[in-house]
N, C-alpha and C positions, 0 to 999 in steps of 0.2 A: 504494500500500500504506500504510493504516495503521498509526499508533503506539500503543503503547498505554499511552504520556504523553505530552503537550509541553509540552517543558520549553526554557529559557532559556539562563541563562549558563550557563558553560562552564570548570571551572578544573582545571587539569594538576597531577597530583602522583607523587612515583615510586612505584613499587608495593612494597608492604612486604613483607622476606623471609616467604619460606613457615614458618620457626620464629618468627616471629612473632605468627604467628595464631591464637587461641583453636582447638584442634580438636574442640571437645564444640559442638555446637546448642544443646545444651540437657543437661540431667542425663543422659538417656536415649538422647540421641541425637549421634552424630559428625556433626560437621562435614563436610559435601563440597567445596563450592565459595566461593567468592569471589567477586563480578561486580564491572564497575564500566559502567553503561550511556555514560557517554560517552566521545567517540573515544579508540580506542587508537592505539598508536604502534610501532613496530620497536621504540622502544626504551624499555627498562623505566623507566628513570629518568622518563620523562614520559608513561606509558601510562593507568596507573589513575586515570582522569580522572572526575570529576563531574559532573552539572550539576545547578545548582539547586531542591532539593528531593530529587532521588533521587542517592545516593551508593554507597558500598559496600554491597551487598546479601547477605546469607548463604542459602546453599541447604543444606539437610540432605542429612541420606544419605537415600536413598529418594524423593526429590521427585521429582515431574514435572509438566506444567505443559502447556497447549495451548490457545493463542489463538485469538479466536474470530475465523470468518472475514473474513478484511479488513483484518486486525491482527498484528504479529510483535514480537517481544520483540527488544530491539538490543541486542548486547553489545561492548562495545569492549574490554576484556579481563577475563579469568579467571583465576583461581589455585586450582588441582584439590589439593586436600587427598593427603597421603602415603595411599595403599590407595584412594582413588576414580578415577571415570573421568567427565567432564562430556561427555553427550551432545547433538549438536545434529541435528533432521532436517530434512528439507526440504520435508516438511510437515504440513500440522495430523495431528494423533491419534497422532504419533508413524507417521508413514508415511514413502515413500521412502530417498533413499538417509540413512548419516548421519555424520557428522563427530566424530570420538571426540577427548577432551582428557585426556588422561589426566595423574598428578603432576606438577606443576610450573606456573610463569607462561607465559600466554600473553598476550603483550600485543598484540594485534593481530588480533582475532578475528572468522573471516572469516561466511560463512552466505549463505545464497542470496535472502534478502530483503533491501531498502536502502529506506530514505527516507530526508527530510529531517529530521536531529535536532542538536539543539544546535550548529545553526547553521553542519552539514556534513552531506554524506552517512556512514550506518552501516549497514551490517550485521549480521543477527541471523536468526533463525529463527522460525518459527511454533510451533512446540513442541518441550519437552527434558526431557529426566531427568537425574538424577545418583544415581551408587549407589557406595556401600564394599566392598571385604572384611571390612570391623573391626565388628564389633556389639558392642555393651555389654552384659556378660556377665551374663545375671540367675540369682540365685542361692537357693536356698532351702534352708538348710540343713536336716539332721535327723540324731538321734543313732541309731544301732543297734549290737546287739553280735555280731561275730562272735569262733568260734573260732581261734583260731591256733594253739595248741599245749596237747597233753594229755602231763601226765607223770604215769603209773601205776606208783607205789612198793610196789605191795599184795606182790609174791612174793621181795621180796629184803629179806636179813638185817640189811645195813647201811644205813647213810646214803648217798643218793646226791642225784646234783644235775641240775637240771635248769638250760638256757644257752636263753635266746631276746634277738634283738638287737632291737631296734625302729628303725626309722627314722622322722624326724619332720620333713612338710614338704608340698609341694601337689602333687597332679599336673593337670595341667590337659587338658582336650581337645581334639584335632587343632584344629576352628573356633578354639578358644580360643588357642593358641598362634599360629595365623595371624596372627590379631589382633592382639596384643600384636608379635609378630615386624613390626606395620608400621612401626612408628617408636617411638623413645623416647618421646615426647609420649602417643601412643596408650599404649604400655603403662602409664606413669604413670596414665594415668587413670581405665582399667582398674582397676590396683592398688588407686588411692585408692575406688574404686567397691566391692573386696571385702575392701580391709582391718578394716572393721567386722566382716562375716562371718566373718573366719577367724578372729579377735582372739575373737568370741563363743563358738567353737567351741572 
């Protein structure tokens, strides 16, 4: 089976907490995963390993990915972002059985394919996806008027008064609060993402 690098040396480092990790891809898009292609280990302190030239790799929400025949992608461990699930199958097109990684570090990640990488055997997979619950909330606002309350004075002699309370604040949607409810990190960014909007409104 081939690789689909080969690559050289080999150098050990501990894996970084999971609040440590940027969780946006990009403006648009959350963070899923974390790789690190060479060997992993039991233990976290010496798992998230390297090898020369390819390091820590970022996978978005939504990715997937499928080697082409004769070739598997090795992962020596993973760190599954708060709201995702890093999927791996057993084989090309996202077929057969599959191995689900869902939040937290996995430093020792196993898969049904193995060659010779960084100067050990690793395992990994011919193809994978990784997906979120948390989407980045897009927003477009727009002004309209409703009614709320009509006070009609026209049949009485004196002064009277008319009482309406306003409340003033956001209500957000089922998806939307999901999201946000995945971790502090996620809702902040969220936030930082609609506090322009709401600020304008």
């Amino acid at each position: 089976m081939a690789l689909l690098a080969l690559l050289a040396p080999m150098a050990a480092g501990q894996c970084p907490e999971i609040n440590e990790l940027d969780v946006l891809y990009d403006s648009d898009t959350f963070m899923c995963a974390y790789d690190w292609q060479g060997p992993g280990d039991d233990d976290d302190i010496q798992a998230c390993t390297e090898c020369d030239g390819f390091g820590e790799a970022h996978v978005p929400d939504g990715f997937s990915h499928s080697a082409d025949e004769g070739q598997y992608f090795p992962f020596g461990s993973i760190i599954t972002m708060p709201g995702c699930t890093f999927y791996g199958f057993e084989d090309y097109n996202y077929a057969g059985d599959v191995d689900e990684y869902p939040e937290g570090t996995h430093p020792n990640v196993g898969g049904n394919y193995e060659g010779d990488y960084c100067g050990t055997t690793l395992t990994g997979y011919p193809s994978y996806k990784c997906e979120c619950i948390q989407k980045m909330i897009e927003c477009d606002p727009s002004d309209d008027y409703v009614t709320v309350l009509t006070c009609d004075g026209s049949e009485f002699d004196t002064d009277f008064s008319c009482t309406y309370i306003q409340t003033i604040g956001t209500e957000y949607t089922e998806e939307a609060s999901q999201s946000m409810g995945v971790s502090v990190e996620v809702s902040s960014e969220i936030q930082v993402r609609l506090h322009p909007v709401l600020q304008n409104k």
